[in-house]
C-alpha positions in Angstrom: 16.3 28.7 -12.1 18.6 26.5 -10.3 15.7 27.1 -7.0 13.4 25.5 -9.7 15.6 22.9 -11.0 16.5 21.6 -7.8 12.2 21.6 -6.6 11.3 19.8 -9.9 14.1 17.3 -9.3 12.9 17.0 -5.9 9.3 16.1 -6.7 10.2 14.1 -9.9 11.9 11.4 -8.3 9.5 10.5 -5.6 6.8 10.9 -7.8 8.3 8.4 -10.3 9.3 6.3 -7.7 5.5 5.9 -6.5 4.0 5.5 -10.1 6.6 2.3 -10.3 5.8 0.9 -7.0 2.0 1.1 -8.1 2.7 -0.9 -11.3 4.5 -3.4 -9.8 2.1 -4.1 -6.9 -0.9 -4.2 -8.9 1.7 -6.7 -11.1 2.1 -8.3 -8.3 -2.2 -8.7 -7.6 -2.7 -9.8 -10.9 -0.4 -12.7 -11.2 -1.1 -13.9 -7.1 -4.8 -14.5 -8.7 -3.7 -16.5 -11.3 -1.4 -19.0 -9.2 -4.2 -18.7 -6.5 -7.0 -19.4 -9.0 -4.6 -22.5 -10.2 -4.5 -23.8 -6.4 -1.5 -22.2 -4.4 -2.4 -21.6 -1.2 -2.0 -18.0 -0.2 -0.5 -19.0 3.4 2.5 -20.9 1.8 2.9 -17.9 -1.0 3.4 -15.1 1.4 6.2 -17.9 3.4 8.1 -18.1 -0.1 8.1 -14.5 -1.2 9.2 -13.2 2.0 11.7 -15.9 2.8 13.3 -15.3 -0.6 13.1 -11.5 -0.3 15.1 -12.0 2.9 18.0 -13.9 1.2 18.1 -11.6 -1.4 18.4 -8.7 1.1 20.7 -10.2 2.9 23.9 -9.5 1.7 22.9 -5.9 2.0 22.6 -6.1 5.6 26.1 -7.9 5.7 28.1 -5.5 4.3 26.0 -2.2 4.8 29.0 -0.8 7.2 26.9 3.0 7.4 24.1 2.0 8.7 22.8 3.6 12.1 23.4 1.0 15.5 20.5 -1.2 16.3 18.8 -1.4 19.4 16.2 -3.8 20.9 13.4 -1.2 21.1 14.1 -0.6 17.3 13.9 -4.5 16.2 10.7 -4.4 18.4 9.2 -1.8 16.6 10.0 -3.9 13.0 8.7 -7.2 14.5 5.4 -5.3 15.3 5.4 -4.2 12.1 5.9 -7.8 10.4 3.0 -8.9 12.6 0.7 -5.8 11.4 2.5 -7.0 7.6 1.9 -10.4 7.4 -1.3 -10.1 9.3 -2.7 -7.6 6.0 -0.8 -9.6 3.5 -2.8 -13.1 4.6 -6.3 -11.3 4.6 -5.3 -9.3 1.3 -4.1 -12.3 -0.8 -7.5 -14.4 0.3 -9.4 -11.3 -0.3 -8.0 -11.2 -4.0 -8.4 -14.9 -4.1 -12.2 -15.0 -3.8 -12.8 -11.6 -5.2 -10.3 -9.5 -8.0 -7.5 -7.7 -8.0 -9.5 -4.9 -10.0 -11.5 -4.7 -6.6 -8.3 -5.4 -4.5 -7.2 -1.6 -6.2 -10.4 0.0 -5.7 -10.6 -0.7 -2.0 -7.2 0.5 -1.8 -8.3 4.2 -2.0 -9.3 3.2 1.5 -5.8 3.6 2.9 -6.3 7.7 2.8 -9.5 7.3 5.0 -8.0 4.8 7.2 -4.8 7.0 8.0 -6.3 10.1 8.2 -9.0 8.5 11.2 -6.1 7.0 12.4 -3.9 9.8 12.5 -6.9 11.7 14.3 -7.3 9.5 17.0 -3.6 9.5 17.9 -3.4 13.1 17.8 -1.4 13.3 14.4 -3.5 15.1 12.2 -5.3 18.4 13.0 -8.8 18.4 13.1 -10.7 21.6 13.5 -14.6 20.9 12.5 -14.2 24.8 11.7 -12.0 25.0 9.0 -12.9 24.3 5.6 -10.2 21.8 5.2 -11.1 19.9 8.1 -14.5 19.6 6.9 -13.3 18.4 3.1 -10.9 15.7 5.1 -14.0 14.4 7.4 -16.6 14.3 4.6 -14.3 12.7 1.9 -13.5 10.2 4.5 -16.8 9.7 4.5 -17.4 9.4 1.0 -15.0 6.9 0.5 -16.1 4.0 3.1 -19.3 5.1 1.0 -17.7 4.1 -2.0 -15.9 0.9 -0.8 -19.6 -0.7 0.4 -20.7 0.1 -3.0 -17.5 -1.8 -4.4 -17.9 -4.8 -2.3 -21.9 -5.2 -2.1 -22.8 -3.7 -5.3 -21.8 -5.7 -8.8 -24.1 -4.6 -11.6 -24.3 -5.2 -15.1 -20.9 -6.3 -16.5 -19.1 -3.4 -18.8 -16.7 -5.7 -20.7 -17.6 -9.3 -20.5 -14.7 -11.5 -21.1 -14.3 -15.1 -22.6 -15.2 -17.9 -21.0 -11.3 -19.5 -20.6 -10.6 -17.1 -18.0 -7.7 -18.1 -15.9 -10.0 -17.2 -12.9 -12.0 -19.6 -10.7 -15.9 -19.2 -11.3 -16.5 -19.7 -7.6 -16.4 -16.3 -5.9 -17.6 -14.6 -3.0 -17.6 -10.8 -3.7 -18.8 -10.1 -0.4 -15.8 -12.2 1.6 -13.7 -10.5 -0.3 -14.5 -7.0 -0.4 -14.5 -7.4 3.7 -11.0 -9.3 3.7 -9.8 -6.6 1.7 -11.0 -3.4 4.2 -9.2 -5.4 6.7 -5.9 -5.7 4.5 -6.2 -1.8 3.6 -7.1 -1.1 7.4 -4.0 -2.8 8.5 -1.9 -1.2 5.6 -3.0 2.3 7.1 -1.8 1.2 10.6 1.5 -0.5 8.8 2.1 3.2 7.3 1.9 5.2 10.6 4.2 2.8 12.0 6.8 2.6 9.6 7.1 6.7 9.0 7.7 6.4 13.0 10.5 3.9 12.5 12.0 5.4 9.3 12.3 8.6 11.0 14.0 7.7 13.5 16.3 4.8 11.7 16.9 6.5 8.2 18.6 2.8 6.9 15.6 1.6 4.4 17.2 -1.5 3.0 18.0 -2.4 6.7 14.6 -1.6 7.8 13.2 -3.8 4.7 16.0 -7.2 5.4 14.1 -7.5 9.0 10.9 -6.7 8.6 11.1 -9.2 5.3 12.7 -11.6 7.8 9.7 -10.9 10.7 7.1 -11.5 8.2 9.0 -14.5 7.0 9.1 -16.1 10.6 5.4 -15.0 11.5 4.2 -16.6 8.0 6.0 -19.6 8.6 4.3 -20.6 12.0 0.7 -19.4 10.7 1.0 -21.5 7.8 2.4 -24.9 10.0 -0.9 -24.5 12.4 -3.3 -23.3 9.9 -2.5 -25.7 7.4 -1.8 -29.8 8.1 -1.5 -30.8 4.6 2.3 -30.9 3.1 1.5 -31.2 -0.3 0.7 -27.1 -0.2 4.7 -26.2 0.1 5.1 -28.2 -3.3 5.4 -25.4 -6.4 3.3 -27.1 -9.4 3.4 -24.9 -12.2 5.7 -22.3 -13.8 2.9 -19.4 -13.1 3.4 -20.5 -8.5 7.2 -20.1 -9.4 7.2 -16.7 -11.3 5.1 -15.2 -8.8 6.8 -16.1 -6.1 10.3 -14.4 -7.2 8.1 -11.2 -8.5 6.5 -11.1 -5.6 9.9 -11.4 -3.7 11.4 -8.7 -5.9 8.7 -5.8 -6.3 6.0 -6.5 -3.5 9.0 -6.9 -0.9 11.9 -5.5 -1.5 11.1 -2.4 -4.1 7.5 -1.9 -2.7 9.1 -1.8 1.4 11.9 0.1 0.4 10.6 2.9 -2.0 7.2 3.2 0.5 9.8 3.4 3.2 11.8 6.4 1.7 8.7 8.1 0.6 7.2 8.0 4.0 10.3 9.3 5.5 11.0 12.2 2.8 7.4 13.2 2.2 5.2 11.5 5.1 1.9 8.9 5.0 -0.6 11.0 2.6 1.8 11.6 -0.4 2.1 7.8 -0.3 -1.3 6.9 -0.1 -2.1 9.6 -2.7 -1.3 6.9 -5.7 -3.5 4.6 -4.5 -6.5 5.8 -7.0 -3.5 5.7 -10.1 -3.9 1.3 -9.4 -7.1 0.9 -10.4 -6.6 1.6 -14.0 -3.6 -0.5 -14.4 -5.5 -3.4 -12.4 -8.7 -3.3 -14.9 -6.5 -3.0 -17.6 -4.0 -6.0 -16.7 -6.7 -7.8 -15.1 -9.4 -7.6 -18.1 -6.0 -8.4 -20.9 -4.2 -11.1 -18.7 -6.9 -12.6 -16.6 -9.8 -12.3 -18.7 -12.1 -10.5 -16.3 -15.1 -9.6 -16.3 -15.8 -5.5 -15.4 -18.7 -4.4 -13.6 -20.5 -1.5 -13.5 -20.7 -1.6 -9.4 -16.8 -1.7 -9.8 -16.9 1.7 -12.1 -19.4 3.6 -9.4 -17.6 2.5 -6.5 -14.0 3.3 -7.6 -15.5 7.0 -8.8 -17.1 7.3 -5.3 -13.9 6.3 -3.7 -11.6 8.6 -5.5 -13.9 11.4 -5.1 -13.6 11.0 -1.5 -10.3 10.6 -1.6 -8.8 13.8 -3.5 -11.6 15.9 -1.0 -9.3 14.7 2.2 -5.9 15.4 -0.6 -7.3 18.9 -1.0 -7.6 19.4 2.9 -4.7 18.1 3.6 -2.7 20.2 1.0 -4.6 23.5 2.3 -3.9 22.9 5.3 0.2 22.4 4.5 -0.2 26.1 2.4 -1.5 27.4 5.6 0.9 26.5 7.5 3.4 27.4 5.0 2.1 31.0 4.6 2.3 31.3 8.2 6.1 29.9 8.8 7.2 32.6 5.3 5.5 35.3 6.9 6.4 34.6 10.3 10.5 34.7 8.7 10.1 37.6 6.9 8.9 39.7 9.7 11.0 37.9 12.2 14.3 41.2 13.3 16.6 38.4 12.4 15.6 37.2 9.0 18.7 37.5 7.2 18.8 40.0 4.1 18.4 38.8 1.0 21.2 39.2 -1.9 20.9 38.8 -5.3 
């Protein structure tokens, strides 16, 4: 019982920890459409929300006496990290801009694929053509780039057509967008390899989270002044720029970072990326009651593709972990110095 207890307790709280860092990004999508859709430009949001995440982290770094000593090579590692960050953030936020937040979600269940070629190339992930579970990881891959081109180059016949004051502009590019966000979710599968290296090795999330906040800040910053020549984009105009930007500080930097951080280091890159798929309801949902947009069919099909593909390379992956695990329990028990057990 208490064996039991201490397993449920042990998968509850990451699991619920996941689910709200899923409703608060896809929070966070939703309302970055509407002040991008009202004119903010998405270089200037990302400086805000990470500057003001960095304040707000910062008098945890301050007084955090506990933390682990820092080194060169590990602020390295973080500003390479901010770079792959703010780099994904950019493209993901102008993605979003000219396509939808519902899509944004639904090419999210790219980040599975993305880590799991990634992994393989880097020698991180096993891959035996052989075994049945390295076949369901390579054809579910498959599957779900199938699933994202459907999603960005297919729209169909609308599902639920909304009204016609939709907070959203009518000048869209599906296509732009759809690519903008692969990039984001490619760079989000690279961002998730690196940071389960760094958290592994410097176990101090919220210190982790103040300077890669910081590193994105900076980077942002100095995009943003040689991208952009017009100083009339720093001014906030409405109350929807303002809210945005201290939700986006709160929950897409400083919850999102830290919980993803913990997870990764507690439970590794596929159990986070496995609550990508849970997104896309909440996003058609919030996006089709707040936003008043239009669902498409090509959006349905696409998303079903993608998850599809994605729970195939889940169910490899978790085979191949019972393997493993049957191998290490029977590997103990017959070991001559397995300890007895004792009631």
């Amino acid at each position: 019982m208490g064996l039991m207890g201490t397993w449920c307790g042990d998968a509850a709280i990451p699991f619920a920890a996941m689910v709200i860092a899923e409703i608060g990004l896809v929070g966070l999508f939703t309302l970055s459409k509407a002040a991008l859709s009202r004119g903010m430009n998405p270089y200037v949001f990302v400086v805000y929300y990470y500057a003001l995440a960095t304040l707000l982290l910062l008098p945890t770094f301050i007084f955090n006496r506990r933390r682990p000593p820092l080194t060169f090579s590990l602020l390295s590692r973080i500003f390479l990290l901010g770079l792959i960050g703010t780099s994904g953030v950019i493209f993901g936020y102008i993605g979003i801009g000219y396509s939808s937040p519902t899509l944004s979600s639904a090419m999210s269940n790219l980040v599975p694929a993305f880590t799991f070629i990634l992994a393989s190339i880097f020698r991180m992930e096993k891959l035996d053509i052989k075994s049945r579970s390295s076949q369901a990881k390579t054809v579910g891959t498959i599957v779900s780039i199938t699933g994202a081109i459907i999603v960005t180059l297919y729209k169909g016949q609308p599902l639920i057509v909304t009204p016609s004051h939709s907070l959203l502009s009518t000048h869209s590019n599906w296509l732009i967008g759809g690519v903008l966000l692969a990039a984001d979710w490619l760079l989000m599968a690279v961002w998730n390899i690196v940071m389960a290296a760094i958290v592994k090795d410097f176990p101090a999330e919220l210190t982790i989270a103040f300077f890669y906040c910081f590193f994105v800040a900076i980077l942002s910053a100095l995009f943003t002044l040689v991208a952009v020549k017009d100083l009339n984009v720093w001014k906030l105009r409405s109350n929807i720029e303002l809210i945005t930007v201290v939700y986006s500080a709160i929950f897409g930097s400083i919850v999102s970072t830290n919980i993803h951080a913990w997870c990764l280091r507690i439970k590794g890159p596929i159990y986070v990326s496995i609550f990508k798929p849970f997104g896309i309801v909440i996003a058609v949902i919030m996006s089709v009651i707040l936003l008043a947009e239009t669902l498409y069919i090509g959006s349905v099909i696409g998303s079903i593709v993608i998850s599809i593909g994605f729970y195939a390379v889940i169910w490899g992956k978790s085979t191949e972990e019972k393997v493993i695990e049957d191998i290490d329990i029977t590997s103990f028990e017959s070991s001559p110095h397995a300890p007895l057990l004792v009631n």
